[in-house]
Residue frames as qw, qx, qy, qz and C-alpha x, y, z in Angstrom:
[[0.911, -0.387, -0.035, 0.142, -33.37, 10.83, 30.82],
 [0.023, 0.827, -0.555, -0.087, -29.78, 11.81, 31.56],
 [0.651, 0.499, -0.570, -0.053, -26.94, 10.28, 30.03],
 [0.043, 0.357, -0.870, 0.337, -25.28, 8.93, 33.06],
 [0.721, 0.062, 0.557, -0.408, -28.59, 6.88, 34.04],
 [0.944, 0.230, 0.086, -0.220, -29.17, 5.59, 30.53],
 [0.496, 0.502, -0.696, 0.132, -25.11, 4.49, 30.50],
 [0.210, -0.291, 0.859, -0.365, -25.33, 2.90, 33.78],
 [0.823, 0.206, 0.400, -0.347, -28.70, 0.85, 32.32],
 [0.734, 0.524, -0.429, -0.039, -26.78, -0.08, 29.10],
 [0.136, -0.393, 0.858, -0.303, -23.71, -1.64, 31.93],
 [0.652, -0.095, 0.561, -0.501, -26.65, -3.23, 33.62],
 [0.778, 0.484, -0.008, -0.400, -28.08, -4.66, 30.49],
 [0.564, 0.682, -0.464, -0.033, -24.82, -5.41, 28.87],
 [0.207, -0.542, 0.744, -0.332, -23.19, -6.90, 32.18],
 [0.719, -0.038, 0.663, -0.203, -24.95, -10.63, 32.08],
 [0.935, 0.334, 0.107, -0.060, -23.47, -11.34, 28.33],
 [0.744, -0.345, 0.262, 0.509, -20.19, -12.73, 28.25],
 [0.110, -0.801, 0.297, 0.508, -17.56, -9.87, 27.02],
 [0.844, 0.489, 0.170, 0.142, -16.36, -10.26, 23.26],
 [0.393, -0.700, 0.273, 0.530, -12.67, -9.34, 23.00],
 [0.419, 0.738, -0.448, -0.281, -10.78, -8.00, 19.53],
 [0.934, 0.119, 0.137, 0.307, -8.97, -11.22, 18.22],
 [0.309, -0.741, 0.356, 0.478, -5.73, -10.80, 17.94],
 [0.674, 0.693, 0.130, -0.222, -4.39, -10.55, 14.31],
 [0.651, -0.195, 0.461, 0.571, -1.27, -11.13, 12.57],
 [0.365, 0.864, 0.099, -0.332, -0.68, -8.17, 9.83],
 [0.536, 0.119, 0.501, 0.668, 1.44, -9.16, 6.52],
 [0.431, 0.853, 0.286, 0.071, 0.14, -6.46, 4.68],
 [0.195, 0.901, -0.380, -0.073, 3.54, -4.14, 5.07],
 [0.501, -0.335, 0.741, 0.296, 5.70, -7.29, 4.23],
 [0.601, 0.365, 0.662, 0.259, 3.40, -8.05, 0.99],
 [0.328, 0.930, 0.128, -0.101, 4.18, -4.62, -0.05],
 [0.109, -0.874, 0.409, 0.241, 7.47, -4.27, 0.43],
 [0.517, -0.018, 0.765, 0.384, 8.25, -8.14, -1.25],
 [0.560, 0.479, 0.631, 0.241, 6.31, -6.39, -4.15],
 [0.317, 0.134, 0.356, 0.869, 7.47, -2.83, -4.63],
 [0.061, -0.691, -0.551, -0.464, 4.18, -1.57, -3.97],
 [0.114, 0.127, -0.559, 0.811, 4.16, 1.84, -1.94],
 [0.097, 0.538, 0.695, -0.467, 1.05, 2.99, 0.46],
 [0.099, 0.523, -0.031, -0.846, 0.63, 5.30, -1.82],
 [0.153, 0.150, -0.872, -0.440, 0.16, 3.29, -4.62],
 [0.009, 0.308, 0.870, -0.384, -2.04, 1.20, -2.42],
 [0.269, 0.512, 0.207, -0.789, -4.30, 4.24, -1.82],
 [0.234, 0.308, -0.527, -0.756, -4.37, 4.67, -5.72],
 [0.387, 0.086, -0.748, -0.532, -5.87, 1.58, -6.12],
 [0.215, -0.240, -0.890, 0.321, -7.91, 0.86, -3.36],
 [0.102, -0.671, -0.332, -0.655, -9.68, 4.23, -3.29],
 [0.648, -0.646, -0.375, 0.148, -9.16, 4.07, 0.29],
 [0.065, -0.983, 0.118, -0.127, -7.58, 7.63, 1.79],
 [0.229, 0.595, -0.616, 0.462, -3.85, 8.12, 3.00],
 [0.340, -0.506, 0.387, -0.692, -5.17, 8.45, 6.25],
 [0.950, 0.011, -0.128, -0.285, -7.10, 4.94, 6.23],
 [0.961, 0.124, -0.218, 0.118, -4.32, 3.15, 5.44],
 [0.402, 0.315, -0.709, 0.487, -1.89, 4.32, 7.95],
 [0.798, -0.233, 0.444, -0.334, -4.33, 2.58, 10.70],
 [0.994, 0.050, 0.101, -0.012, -3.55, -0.60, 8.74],
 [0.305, 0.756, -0.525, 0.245, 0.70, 0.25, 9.06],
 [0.592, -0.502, 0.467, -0.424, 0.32, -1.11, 12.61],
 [0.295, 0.159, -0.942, -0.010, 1.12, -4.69, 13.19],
 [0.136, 0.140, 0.856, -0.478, -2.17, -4.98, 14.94],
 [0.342, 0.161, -0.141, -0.915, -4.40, -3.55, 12.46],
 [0.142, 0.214, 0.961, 0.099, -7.52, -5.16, 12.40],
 [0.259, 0.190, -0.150, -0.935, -9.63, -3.74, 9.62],
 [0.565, 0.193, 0.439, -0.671, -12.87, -4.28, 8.95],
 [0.591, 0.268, 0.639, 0.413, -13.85, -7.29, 6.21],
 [0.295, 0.831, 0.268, -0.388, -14.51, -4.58, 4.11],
 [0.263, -0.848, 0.438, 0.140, -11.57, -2.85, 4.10],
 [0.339, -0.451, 0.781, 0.269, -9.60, -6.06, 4.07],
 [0.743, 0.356, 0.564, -0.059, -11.67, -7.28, 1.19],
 [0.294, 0.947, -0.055, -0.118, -10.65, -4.00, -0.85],
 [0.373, -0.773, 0.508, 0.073, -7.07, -4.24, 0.28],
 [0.417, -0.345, 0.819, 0.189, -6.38, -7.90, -1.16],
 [0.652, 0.709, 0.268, 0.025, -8.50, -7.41, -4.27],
 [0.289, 0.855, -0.428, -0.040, -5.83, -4.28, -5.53],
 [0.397, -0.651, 0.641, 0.093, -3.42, -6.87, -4.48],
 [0.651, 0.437, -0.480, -0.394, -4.85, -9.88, -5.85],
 [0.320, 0.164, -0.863, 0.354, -4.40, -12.14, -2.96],
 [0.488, -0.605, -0.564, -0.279, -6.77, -13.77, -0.41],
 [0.373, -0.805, 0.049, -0.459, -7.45, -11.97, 2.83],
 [0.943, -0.329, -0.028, 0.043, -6.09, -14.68, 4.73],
 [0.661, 0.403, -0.188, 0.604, -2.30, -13.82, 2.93],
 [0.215, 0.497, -0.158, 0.826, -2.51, -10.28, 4.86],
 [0.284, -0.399, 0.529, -0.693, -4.21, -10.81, 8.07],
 [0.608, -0.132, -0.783, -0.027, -4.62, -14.11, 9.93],
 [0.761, -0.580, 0.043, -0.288, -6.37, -14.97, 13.37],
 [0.181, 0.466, -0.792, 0.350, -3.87, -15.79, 15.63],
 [0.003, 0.072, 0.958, -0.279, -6.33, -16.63, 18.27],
 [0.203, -0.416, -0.717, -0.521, -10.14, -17.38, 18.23],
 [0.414, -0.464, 0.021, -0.783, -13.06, -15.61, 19.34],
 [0.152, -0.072, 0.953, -0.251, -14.26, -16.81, 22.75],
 [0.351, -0.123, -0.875, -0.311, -16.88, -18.91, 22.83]]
């Protein structure tokens, strides 16, 4: 089956359940480094998590995966919740 038929049957399919938008996130994570001295590098060191990784989460919009942000505020020692809050809620 070509691609452009089975994307226009995924649309079809996908079109009669109600869109999920990204929440919108509030990122502390480069304020709780810089009130502690810690660089990204550092970070990296102790998160195991690449350079690269963590400058997606530099952004003030970064919304990383629970993983991620589980990793992220272990090395820190702080709950997720310190370094990235819901601003607004998923719809409903």
């Amino acid at each position: 089956m070509p691609l452009a038929l089975l994307q226009r049957g995924a649309r079809r399919i996908c079109s009669g359940m109600p869109s999920r938008s990204t929440p919108a996130v509030t990122n502390r994570l480069p304020r709780v480094l810089r009130r502690r001295g810690i660089t990204w590098t550092e970070l990296a060191r102790r998160t195991l998590l690449s350079r690269g990784h963590l400058e997606r989460l530099r952004s003030r919009h970064a919304n990383p995966r629970l993983v991620v942000a589980e990793r992220v505020a272990a090395a820190l020692d702080v709950p997720v919740e310190s370094l990235w809050q819901l601003v607004e809620p998923w719809p409903h």
